[in-house]
C-alpha positions in Angstrom: 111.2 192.8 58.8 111.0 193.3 63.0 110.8 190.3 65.3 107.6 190.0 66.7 109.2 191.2 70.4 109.5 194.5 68.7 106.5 194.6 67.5 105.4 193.8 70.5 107.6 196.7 72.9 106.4 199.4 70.1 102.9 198.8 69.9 101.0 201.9 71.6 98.9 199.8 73.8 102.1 199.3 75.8 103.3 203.2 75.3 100.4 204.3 76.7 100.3 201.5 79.1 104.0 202.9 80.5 102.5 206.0 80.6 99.8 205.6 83.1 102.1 203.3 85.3 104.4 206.1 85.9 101.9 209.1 85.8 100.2 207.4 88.7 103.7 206.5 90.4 104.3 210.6 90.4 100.9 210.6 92.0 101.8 209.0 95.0 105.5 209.9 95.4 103.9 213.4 96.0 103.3 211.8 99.1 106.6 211.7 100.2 108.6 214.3 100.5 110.4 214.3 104.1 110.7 212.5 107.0 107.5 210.6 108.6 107.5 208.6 111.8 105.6 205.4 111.8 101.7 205.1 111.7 100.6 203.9 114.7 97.9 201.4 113.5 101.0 199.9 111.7 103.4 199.1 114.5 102.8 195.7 116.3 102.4 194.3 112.8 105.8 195.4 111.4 107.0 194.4 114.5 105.8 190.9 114.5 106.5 191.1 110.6 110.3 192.1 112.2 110.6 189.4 114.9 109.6 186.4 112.4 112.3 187.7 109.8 114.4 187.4 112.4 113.4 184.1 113.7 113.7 182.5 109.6 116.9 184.1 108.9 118.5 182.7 112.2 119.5 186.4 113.3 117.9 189.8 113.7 117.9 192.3 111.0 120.5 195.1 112.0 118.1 197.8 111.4 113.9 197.4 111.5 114.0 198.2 108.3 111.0 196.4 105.7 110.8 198.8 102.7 106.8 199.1 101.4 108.0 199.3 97.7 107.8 202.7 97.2 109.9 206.0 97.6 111.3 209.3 95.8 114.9 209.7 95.5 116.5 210.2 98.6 113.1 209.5 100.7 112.4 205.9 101.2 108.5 205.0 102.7 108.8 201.4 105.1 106.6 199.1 105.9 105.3 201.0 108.9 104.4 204.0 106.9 107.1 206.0 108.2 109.7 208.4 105.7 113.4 208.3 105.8 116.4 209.6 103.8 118.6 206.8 102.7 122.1 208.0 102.9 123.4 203.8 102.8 121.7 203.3 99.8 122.1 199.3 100.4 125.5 199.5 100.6 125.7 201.3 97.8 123.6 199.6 95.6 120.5 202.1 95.4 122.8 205.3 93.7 120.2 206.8 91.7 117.6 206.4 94.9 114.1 204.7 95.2 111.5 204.9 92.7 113.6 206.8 89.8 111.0 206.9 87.1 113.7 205.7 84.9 114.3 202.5 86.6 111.0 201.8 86.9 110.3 202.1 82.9 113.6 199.7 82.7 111.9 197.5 85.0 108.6 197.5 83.2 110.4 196.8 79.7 112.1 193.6 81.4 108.8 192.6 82.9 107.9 192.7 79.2 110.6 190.4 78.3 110.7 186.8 78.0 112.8 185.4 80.9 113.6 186.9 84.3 117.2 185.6 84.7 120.0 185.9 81.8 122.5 183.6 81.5 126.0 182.1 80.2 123.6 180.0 77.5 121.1 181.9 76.9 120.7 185.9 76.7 119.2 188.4 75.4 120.8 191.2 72.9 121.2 193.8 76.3 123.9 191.9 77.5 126.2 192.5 74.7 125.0 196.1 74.8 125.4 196.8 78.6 129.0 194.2 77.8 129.9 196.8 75.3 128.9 200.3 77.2 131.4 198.8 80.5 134.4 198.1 78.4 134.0 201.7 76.4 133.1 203.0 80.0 136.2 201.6 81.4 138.6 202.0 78.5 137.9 205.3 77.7 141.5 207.3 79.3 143.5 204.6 77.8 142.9 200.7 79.5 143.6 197.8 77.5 140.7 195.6 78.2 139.4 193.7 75.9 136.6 191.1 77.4 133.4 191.6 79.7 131.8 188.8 82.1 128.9 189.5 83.8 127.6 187.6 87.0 125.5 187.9 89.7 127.2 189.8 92.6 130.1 191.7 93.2 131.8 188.3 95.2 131.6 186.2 91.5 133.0 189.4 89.8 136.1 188.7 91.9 135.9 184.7 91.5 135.9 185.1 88.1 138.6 187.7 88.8 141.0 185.1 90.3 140.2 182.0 88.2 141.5 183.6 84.9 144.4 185.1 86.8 145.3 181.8 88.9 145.3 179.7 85.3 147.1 182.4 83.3 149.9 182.8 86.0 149.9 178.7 87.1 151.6 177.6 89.0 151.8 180.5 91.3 149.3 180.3 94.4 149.6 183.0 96.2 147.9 186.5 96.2 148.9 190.1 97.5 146.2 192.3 99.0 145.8 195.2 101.6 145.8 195.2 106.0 142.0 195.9 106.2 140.7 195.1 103.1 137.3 193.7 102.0 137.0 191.2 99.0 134.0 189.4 99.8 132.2 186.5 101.7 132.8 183.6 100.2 135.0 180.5 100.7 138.1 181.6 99.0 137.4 185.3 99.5 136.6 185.5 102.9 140.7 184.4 102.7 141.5 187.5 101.4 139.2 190.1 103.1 141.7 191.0 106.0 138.3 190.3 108.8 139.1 187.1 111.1 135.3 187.2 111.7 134.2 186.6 108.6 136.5 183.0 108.0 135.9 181.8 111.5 135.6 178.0 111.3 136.3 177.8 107.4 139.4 175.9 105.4 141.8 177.7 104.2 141.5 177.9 100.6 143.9 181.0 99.7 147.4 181.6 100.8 147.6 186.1 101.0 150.3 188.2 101.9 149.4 191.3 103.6 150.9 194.8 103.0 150.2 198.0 104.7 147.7 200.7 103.5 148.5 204.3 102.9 148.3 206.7 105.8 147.7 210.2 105.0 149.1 211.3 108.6 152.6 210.2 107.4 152.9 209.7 103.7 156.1 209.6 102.8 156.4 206.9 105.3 153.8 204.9 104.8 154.5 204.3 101.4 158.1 202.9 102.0 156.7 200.8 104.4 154.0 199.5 102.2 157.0 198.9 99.7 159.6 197.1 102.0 156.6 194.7 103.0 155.4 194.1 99.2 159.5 193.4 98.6 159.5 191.7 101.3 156.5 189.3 100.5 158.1 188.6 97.1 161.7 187.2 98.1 160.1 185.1 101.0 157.9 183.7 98.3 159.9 184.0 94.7 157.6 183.3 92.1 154.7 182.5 93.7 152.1 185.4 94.0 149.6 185.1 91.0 147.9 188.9 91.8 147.7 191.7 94.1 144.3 192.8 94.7 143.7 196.7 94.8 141.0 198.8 96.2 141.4 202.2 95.2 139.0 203.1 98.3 139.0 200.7 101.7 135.5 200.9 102.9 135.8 198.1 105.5 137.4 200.5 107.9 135.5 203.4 107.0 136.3 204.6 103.7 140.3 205.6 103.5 141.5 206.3 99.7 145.1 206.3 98.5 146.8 208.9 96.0 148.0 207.8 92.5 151.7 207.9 93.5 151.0 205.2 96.3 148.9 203.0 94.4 152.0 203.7 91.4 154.9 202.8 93.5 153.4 199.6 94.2 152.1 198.5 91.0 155.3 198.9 89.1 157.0 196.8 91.2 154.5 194.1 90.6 154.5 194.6 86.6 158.3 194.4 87.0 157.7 191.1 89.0 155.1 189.7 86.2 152.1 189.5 89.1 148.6 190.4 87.6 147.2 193.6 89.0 143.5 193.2 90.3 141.5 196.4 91.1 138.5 195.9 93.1 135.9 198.7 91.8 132.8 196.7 93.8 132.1 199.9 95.8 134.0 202.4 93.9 132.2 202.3 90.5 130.4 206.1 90.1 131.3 207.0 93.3 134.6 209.3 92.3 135.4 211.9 90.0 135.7 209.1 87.1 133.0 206.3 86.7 136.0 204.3 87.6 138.7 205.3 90.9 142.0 203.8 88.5 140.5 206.6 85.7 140.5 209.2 88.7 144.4 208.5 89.0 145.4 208.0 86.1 146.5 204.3 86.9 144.7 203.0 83.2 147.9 201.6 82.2 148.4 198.9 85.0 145.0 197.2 84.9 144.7 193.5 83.9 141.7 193.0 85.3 138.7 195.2 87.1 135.4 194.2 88.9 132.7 196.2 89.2 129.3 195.9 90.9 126.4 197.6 93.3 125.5 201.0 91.8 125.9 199.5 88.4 123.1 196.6 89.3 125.0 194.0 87.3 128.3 193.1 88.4 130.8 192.6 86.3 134.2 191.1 85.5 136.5 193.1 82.7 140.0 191.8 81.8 142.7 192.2 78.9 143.0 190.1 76.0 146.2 188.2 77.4 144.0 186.8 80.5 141.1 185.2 77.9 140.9 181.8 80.1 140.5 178.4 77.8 137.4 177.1 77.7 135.2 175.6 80.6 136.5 177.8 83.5 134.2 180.4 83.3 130.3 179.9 83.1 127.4 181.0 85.0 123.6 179.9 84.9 122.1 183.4 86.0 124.9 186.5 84.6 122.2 188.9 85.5 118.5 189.1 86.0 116.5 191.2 82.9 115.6 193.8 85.3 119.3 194.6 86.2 120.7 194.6 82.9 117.8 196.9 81.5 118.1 199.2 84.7 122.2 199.1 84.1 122.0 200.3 80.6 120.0 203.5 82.1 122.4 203.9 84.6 125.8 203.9 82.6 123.8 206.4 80.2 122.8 208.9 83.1 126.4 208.5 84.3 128.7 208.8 81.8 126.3 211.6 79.8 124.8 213.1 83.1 128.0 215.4 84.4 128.5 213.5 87.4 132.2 213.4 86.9 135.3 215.4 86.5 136.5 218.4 89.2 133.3 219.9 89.1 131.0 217.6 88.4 128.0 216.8 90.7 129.7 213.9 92.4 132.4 216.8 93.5 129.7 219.2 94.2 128.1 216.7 96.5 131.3 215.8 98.6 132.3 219.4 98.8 129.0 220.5 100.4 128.3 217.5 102.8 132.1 217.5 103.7 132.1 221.5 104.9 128.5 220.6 106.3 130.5 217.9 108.7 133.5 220.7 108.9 131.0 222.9 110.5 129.7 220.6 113.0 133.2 219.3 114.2 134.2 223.1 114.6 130.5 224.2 116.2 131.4 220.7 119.1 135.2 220.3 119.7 135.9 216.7 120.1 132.5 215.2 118.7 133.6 214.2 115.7 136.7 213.4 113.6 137.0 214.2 110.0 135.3 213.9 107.3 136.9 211.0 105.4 136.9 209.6 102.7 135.8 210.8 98.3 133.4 211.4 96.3 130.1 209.8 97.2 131.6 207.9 100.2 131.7 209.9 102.9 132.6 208.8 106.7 133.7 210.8 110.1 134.5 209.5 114.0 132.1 210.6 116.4 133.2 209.7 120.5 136.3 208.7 119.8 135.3 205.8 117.8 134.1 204.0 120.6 132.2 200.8 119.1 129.2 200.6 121.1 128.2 204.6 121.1 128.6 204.6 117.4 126.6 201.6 117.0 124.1 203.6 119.2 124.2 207.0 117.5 123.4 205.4 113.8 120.8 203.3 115.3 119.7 206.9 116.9 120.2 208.4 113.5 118.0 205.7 112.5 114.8 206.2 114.5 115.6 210.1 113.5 115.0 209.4 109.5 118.7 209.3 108.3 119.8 205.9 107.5 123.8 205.8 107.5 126.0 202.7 108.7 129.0 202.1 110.5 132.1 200.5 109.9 136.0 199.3 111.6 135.6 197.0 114.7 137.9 199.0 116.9 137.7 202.7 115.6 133.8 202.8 114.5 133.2 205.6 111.8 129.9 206.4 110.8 130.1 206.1 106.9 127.5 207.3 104.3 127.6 206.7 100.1 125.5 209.3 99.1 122.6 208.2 95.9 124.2 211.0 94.0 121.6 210.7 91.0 118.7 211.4 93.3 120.5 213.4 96.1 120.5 217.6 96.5 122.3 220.2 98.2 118.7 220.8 100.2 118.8 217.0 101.2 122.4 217.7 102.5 121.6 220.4 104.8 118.8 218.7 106.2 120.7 215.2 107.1 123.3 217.1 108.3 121.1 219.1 110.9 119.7 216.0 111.7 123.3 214.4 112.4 124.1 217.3 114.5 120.8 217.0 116.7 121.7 213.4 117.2 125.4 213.6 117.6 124.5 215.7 120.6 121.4 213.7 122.0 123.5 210.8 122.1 127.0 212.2 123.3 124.6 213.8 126.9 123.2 210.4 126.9 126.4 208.9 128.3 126.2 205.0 128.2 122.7 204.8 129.2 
């Protein structure tokens, strides 16, 4: 006997429905296939469209971006009509591009579903499925952990994160996290992102400690240092730090990774201490050589407790057996719309069977040839640009010193020229990509980069005009 639903998903009418949906989606993405300027019949609209946003949201959007709904991989159409290649990929959300037929099938088949949202009392049978395909995913060089929650955005993931640990660790108060680092927006985590901006005018609510990053100009150093303050931290406060929260990656500043034996030196010291080790994978899930960074080096043995989020669609928090909270401190109404958890499922499959990862998989391939692409400019203009930083699919470099305002200028330049990129640090700006790796190609890279180039130069003989 089958349930009516899948009945329902297998009758032909809806096969052949799918069909024509995404036969006449490959229609019109044959369309668009570079960069197109705006149609002119289309501009005072989408700028009045622009201006009321603006005017509703109580600030204007930081780039005159409206998407129409449509794109093909890398290309994305806007409102206006006009083309561009999305190298931000929505911070990272968008890694497999716009319009993947894929996704769209996924999206059709939770159309098809009964609800739109899934939650902590009622779901459907792909959250245990997606549930079970994250913990195999992330336990598959040797992690220990044992449970899945799923919620809503990357921010929850790390509530979550910190609720289990605070009441498994009670009564210590305190957390441990990085100079620079980002965590989220909310109430308690705009506490630990290290951003005065972003808790201006809010309670306290968290008490962190603050220890140096990794430097890759000085090493050796910089690791000792990062030491004497986490030593430090503890005997001021004995006893009282619940976690320390690790990004394997800081993207605030502009992408800056640490090596294994950094990230080791520290985390012993905490398991010797009995202080719960939390690594942030928000931004770093299937952007490294591993679907997760702690895979890449070889850190498996020191997670408690992981978050995940953006490229995946769903965000998730994953935690060992010991940190199982009791009952009643974990719960959400929406863990996930359909749509994401059906689009997730497709994802983690094209990821982890796709050969993406490893030394020479295509995430490798990708940084290799965008990285020597930015290599060549640098060397071609003496004192453009710094860098390239950063791995895998996150990819940043300096241009004009880092000055604040020209970059801001230059990716709004890059902007209007069809690349879309971002920028990030408030003092030393670096223009920062994450690459849509499943929909990206060497061809694409080429491209962009000629186009940064062209830019870069336009806007450094500008001056400060």
């Amino acid at each position: 006997m089958k349930t009516i639903a899948r009945d329902f998903a297998s009758d032909p009418r809806v096969a052949e429905a799918k069909t024509v949906l995404l036969e006449t989606l490959a229609e019109y993405q044959r369309g668009i296939t570079g960069i197109r300027p705006p149609l002119d019949e289309l501009r005072q609209s989408y700028g009045d469209m622009l201006k009321e946003f603006g005017e509703i949201r109580g600030a204007p959007l930081f780039f005159a971006y409206f998407g129409s709904g449509i794109g093909n991989g890398v290309f994305v159409e806007l409102a206006d009509g006009s083309v561009k290649y999305d190298f931000i990929s929505g911070i990272g959300v968008h890694h497999f591009g716009h319009s993947r037929p894929e996704l769209v099938a996924a999206g059709i088949d939770a159309a098809l579903s009964n609800t739109v949202m899934q939650g902590n009392l009622q779901q459907n049978p792909e959250s245990l499925e997606l549930s079970e395909m994250l913990l195999d995913a992330a336990n598959r060089k040797g992690a220990a952990l044992k449970h899945c929650f799923l919620s809503t955005s990357g921010a929850m993931a790390n509530e979550n994160a910190l609720k289990l640990i605070f009441q498994k660790k009670h009564p210590a108060n305190r957390l441990l996290a990085f100079e620079g680092c980002f965590a989220g927006r909310t109430l308690a985590l705009s506490h630990v992102t290290d951003k005065p901006a972003y808790r201006e005018g809010l309670p306290q609510t968290l008490s962190v400690d603050y220890v140096p990053f990794f430097d890759r100009t000085r090493p050796q150093e910089s690791t000792r240092l990062s030491v004497e303050h986490l030593k430090r931290h503890l005997a001021r406060y004995p006893g009282k730090h619940a976690a320390m929260v690790f990004e394997m990656v800081l993207g605030e500043g502009g992408f800056y990774p640490g090596p294994a034996e950094f990230f080791r030196a520290l985390m012993q010291i905490l398991r010797d201490y009995g202080i719960a080790i939390l690594i942030d994978e928000i931004q770093t899930f299937g952007r490294t050589t591993e679907i997760f960074a702690f895979q890449a080096l070889g850190l498996d043995e020191f997670v408690d407790t992981v978050t995940l989020g953006k490229s995946a669609q769903v965000c998730a928090t994953l935690f060992r057996a010991d940190f199982n909270p009791r009952p009643g401190l974990l719960s959400q109404t929406f863990t996930a719309s359909t749509s994401a958890i059906h689009a997730a499922r497709v994802i983690l499959r094209e990821l982890t069977e796709g050969g993406y990862f490893g030394a020479s998989g295509k995430i490798a391939r990708l940084n290799e040839h965008f990285t020597t692409r930015l290599k060549e400019i640098e060397a071609r203009n003496p004192g453009l640009i710094r860098g390239p930083f950063g791995t895998g699919a996150m990819i940043a470099f300096t241009p004009f010193g880092g000055n604040p305002e020209k970059v801001k200028r230059f990716v709004h330049k890059l902007f209007d020229a069809g690349v879309i990129s971002f920028y990030a640090g408030p003092d030393l700006s670096r223009v920062r990509f994450l690459l849509p790796v499943g929909a990206v190609t060497i061809d694409d890279l080429d491209a962009v980069a000629g186009i940064v180039e062209k830019t870069l130069k336009a806007v450094g003989d500008s001056g400060t005009e």
